[in-house]
Every structure is written in C-alpha cells, then in structure tokens.
C-alpha positions as CSV (number, residue, x, y, z in Angstrom):
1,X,0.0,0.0,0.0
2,X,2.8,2.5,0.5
3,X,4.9,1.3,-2.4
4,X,1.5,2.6,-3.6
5,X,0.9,5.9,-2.9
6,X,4.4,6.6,-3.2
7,X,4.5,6.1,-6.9
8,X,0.9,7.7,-7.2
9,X,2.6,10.6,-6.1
10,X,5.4,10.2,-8.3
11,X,3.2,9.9,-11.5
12,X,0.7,13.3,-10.4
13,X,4.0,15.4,-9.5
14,X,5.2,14.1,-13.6
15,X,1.8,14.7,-14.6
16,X,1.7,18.5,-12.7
17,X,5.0,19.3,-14.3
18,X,4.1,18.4,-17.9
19,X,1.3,20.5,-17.3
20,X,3.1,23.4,-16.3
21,X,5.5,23.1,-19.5
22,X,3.1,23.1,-22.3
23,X,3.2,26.3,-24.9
24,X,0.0,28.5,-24.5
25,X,-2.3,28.8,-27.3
26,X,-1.2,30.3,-30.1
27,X,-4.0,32.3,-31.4
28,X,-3.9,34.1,-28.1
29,X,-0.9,34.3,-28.0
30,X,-1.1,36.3,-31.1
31,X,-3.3,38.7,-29.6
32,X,-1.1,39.4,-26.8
33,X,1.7,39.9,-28.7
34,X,-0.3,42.6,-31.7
35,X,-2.1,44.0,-28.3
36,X,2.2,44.5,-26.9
37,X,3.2,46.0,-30.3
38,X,0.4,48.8,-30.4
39,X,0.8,49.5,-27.1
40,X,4.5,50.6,-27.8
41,X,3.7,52.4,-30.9
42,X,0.7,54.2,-29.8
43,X,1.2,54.3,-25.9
44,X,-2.2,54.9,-24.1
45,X,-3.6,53.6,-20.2
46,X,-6.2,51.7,-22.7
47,X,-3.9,49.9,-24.4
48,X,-1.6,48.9,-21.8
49,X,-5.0,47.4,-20.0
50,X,-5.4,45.1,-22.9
51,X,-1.9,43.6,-22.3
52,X,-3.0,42.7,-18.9
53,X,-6.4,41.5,-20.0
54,X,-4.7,39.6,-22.5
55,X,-2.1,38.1,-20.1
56,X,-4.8,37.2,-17.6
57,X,-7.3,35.4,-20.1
58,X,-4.3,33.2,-21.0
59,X,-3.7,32.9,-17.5
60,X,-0.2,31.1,-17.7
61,X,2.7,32.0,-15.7
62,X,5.6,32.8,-18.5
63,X,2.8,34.7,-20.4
64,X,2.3,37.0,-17.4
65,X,5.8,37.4,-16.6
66,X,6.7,38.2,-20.3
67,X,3.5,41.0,-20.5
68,X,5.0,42.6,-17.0
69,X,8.1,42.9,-18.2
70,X,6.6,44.3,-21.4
71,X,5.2,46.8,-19.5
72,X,8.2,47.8,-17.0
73,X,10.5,47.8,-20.1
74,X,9.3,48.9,-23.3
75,X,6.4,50.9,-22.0
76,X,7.7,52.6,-18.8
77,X,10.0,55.8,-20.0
78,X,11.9,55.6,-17.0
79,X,12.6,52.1,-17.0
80,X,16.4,52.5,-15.2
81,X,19.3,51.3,-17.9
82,X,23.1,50.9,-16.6
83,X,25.8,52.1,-18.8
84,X,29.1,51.2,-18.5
85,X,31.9,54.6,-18.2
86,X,28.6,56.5,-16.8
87,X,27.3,54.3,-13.6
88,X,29.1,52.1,-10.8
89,X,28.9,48.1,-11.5
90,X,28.0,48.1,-7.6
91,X,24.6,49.8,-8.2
92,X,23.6,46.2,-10.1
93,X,23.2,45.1,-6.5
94,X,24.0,41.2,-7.3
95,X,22.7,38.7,-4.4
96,X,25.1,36.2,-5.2
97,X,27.9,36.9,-7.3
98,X,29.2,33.0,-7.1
99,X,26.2,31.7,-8.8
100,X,25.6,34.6,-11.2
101,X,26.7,35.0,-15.0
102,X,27.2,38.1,-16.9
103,X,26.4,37.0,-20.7
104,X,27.9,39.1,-23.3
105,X,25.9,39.3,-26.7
106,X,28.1,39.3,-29.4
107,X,28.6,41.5,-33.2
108,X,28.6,40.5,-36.7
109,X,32.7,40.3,-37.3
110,X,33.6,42.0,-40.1
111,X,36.8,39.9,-42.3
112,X,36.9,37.9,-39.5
113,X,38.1,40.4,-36.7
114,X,36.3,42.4,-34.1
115,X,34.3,45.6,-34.7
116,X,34.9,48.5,-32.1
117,X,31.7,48.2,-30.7
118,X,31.7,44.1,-29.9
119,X,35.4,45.7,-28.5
120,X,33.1,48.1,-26.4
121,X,30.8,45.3,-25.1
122,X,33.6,43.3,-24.0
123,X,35.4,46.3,-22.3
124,X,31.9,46.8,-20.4
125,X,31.8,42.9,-19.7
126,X,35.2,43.4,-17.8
127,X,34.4,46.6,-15.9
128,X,31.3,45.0,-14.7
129,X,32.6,41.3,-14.2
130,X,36.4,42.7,-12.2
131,X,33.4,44.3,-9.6
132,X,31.9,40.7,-9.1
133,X,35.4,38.6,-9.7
134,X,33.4,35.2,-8.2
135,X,30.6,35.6,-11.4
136,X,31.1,33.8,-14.5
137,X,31.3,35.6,-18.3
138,X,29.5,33.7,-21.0
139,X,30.4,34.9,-24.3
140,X,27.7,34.0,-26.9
141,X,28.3,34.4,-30.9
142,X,29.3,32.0,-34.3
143,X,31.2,32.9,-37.2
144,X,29.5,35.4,-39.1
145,X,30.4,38.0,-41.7
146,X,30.8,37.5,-45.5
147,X,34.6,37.2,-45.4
148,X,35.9,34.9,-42.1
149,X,37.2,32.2,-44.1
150,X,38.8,30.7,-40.9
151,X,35.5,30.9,-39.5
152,X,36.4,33.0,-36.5
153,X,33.4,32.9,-33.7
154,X,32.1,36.3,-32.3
155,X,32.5,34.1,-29.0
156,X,36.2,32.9,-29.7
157,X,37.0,36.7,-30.5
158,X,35.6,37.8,-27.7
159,X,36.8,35.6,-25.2
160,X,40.2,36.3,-26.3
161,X,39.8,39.4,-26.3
162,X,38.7,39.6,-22.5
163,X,41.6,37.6,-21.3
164,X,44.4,39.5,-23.4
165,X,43.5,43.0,-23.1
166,X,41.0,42.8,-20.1
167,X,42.5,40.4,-18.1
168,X,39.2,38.1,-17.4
169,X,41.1,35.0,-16.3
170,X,39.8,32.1,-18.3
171,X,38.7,29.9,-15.9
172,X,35.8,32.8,-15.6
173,X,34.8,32.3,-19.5
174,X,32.2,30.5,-20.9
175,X,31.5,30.3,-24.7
176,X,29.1,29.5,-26.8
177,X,30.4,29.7,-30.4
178,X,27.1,28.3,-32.0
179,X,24.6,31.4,-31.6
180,X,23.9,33.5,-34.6
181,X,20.6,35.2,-34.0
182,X,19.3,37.0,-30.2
183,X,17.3,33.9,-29.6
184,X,19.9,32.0,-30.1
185,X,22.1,33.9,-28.1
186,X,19.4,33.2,-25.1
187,X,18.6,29.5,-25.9
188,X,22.7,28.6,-25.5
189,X,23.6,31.1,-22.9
190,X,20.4,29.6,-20.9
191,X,21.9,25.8,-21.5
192,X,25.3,26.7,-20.0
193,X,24.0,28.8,-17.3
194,X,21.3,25.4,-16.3
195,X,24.3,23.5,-16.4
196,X,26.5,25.9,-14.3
197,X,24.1,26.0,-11.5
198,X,23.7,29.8,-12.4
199,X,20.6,31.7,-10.4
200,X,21.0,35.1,-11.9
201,X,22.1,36.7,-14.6
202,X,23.2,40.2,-16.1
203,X,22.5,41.0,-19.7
204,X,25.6,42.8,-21.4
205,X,25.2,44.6,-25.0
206,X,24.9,47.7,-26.6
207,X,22.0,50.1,-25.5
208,X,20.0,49.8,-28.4
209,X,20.1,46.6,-28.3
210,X,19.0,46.0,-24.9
211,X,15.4,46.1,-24.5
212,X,15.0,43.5,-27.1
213,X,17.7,41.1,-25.5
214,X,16.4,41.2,-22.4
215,X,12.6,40.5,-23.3
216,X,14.6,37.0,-24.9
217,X,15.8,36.4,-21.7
218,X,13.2,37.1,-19.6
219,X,10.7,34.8,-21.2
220,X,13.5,32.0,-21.3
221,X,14.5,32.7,-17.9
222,X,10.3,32.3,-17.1
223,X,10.1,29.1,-18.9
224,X,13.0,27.4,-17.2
225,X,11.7,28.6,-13.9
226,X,8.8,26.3,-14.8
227,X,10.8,23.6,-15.9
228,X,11.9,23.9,-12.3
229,X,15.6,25.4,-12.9
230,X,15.3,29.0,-10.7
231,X,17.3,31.3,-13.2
232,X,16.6,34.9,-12.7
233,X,17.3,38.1,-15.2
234,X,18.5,40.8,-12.7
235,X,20.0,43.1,-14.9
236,X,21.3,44.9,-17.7
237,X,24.8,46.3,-18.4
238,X,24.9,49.2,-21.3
239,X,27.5,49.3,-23.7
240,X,26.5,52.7,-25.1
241,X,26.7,53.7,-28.9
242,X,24.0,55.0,-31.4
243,X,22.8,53.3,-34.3
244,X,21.2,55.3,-37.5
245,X,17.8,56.5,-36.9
246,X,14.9,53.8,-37.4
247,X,16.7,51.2,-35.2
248,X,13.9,51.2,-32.6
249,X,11.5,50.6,-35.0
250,X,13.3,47.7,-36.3
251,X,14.3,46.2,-32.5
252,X,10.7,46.1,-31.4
253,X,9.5,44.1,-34.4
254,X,12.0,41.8,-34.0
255,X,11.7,41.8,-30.6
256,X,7.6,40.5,-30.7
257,X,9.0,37.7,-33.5
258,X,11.1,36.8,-31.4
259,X,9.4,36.0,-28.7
260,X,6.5,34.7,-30.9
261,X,8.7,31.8,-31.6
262,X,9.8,31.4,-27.4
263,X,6.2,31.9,-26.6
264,X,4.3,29.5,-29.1
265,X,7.2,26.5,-28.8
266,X,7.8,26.8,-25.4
267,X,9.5,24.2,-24.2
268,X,10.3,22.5,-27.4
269,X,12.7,25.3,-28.2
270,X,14.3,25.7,-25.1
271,X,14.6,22.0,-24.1
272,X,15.3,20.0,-27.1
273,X,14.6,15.9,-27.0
274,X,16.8,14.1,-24.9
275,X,18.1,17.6,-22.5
C-alpha cells in the first residue's frame, strides 16, 4: 500500500510538471503579442490594460511574466538602464555573485576580426565582471560575416579578447560559439548557465540593443523557472553607442518575432529531446 501511494505521487508530480510546461495557445498568444506591439507604438492607459487583460485570459505563468516585463521595459520611459563609463557596477546590487553570470551578446565580425563596438561590449563585460570577480562571463556568438574564411566565432574573438587585453582569467569564460541570432544567443547562454548551477544573470550589450535582448531572456528565464531550474534576469549592463535612426522601429518588431517563436514553442525550443 505505501509502495502505492508513493508512486501515485510520483506519477501526479510528472503529470503536474508536464502541465506546467506546455506552450499556450497560439491564437492568443497572437493577440497578446499585436495587443504588446500597439501599445508601444501608440502608448495609451487603454492599451496597456489590454496587455494585462490579455495576459490574464491566458492565464499562464511565463505569459504573465513576459506581459509585466513588457510593460516595465518597453512601455515605462523611465525604465532604469546601466551604462558602463557613466554608472558604478555596484549599483547592479547582485545577491550572489558565485552563482551569477554576466552573458555578453556578441557582433557580426567583419573579415573575420572584431568591430569596435563588440570591442566596447567586451570592455563593459570586464568593468562589470572585475566588480563581481566570483561571477562567471558567458560569451555568446558563431562565425558570421561574409569574409571569415577561418571561420572565427564572435564568441572565440571575444573571449580572447577579454583575457588578453582585459584580463578576465579564463577559468571565468564560458562560450558558446554556435549562436547567430538573439534567440539564439538566449537558448545557449540559458543551456550553460542550467548547467552551471547559475541563479541570476546580467545581460551585457549595446544600449539599443538592450530592450530587445532582455525581453529573450526574460521569457526563457520564465520558462526554465517552470521547468523547475530557478534562473533569474537581474540586470542589464549598457555598452552605449547610437545606431542610425529607425533602429527602434526595427528592435521592437524583431523583438515581438522573437518572442512569438519562445512563446508559441515553449519548451520545445528551449529544451530539445533528450536535455
């Protein structure tokens, strides 16, 4: 009888979990995410109460936490940004530096080398990760560019790059040389950080590039929280240059596709067969 109930309760806690990791629908899914976009272009009270009405007819845990963030980040003007060269790496106010990862987003390479701003990211990963010298540094990025015939990896560059003119020791470095899009830059950096025993993490990439990175990492980091791994986006790091004008425009678009995929795939994106 107790041989029993203890595998009854085996089977309803496999059962519960399974139930927790399905993908909400994706029709309302769709909804949500139209409802996020016009809220951002055309910013009202009204349309920022459909998010949440949207959020709470799905009524499923990563849905809500990706519309709050939504809200606190794209929508909220004085959402607080850190910027390397302007604030102190101390005002990130990291719980537990020895289980806590700053991942660095990595730059299209041009003829194989490193363009000044991926240099600049990396010079903000160092300022930020010398003021929490227990946290790791995952550097995330393929081999991209039209002319890398030795198929250097934005990750490879980087991490060298750290270690030579930063001095990040490289027993500190992580990479993932596989990533070529933002999504895939979350996915990876997610998978080393699971297997790390990592419970926060710090986003580190240009400004403009932010908001969109971190809405990637937020839903990921809410759909491993249901998969019952407790990884937490705490943070973002600024490296700070301007791109031309229209760049918002583009980010947020990409941004909502982006997510469309993490939202509507779920766990099949983030936790492949046999992880």
């Amino acid at each position: 009888m107790k041989r029993t109930a203890v595998c009854l309760a085996i089977i309803l806690v496999l059962l519960f979990s399974f139930a927790r990791a399905e993908a909400p629908d994706a029709q309302a899914v769709e909804e949500l995410l139209q409802d996020m976009l016009d809220a951002y272009n055309q910013p009202s009270p009204e349309a920022e109460e459909r998010v949440s009405m949207d959020a709470a007819a799905i009524n499923h845990p990563v849905i809500t936490a990706v519309a709050e963030h939504w809200k606190e980040v794209f929508l909220d003007p004085d959402y607080r940004m850190y910027y390397y060269k302007t604030d102190d790496p101390k005002n990130l106010e990291i719980p537990d530096p020895s289980r806590h990862a700053f991942v660095v987003l990595g730059f299209r390479l041009r003829d194989g080398e490193m363009e000044p701003e991926l240099q600049g990211r990396c010079r903000a990963a160092a300022a930020v990760a010398k003021a929490y010298p227990e946290a790791i540094v995952i550097c995330t990025g393929g081999a991209t560019g039209n002319n890398n015939p030795d198929r250097n990896t934005e990750a490879g560059m980087m991490g060298s790059f750290l270690r030579r003119k930063c001095g990040i020791k490289q027993s500190r470095i992580r990479l993932d040389k596989d990533a070529r899009t933002t999504v895939e830059n979350t996915l990876n950096s997610f998978r080393i950080m699971q297997k790390e025993g990592i419970r926060t993490v710090t986003v580190v990439t240009s400004g403009y590039h932010m908001r969109w990175s971190l809405a990637l990492f937020n839903a990921a980091a809410a759909w491993y929280r249901e998969q019952g791994t407790p990884i937490e986006l705490i943070g973002n790091w600024c490296y700070d240059i301007r791109p031309g004008t229209g760049y918002d425009a583009v980010n947020v678009n990409l941004t909502i596709s982006q997510l469309r995929s993490l939202l509507t795939e779920g766990p099949d994106a983030l936790f492949p067969a046999g992880e």
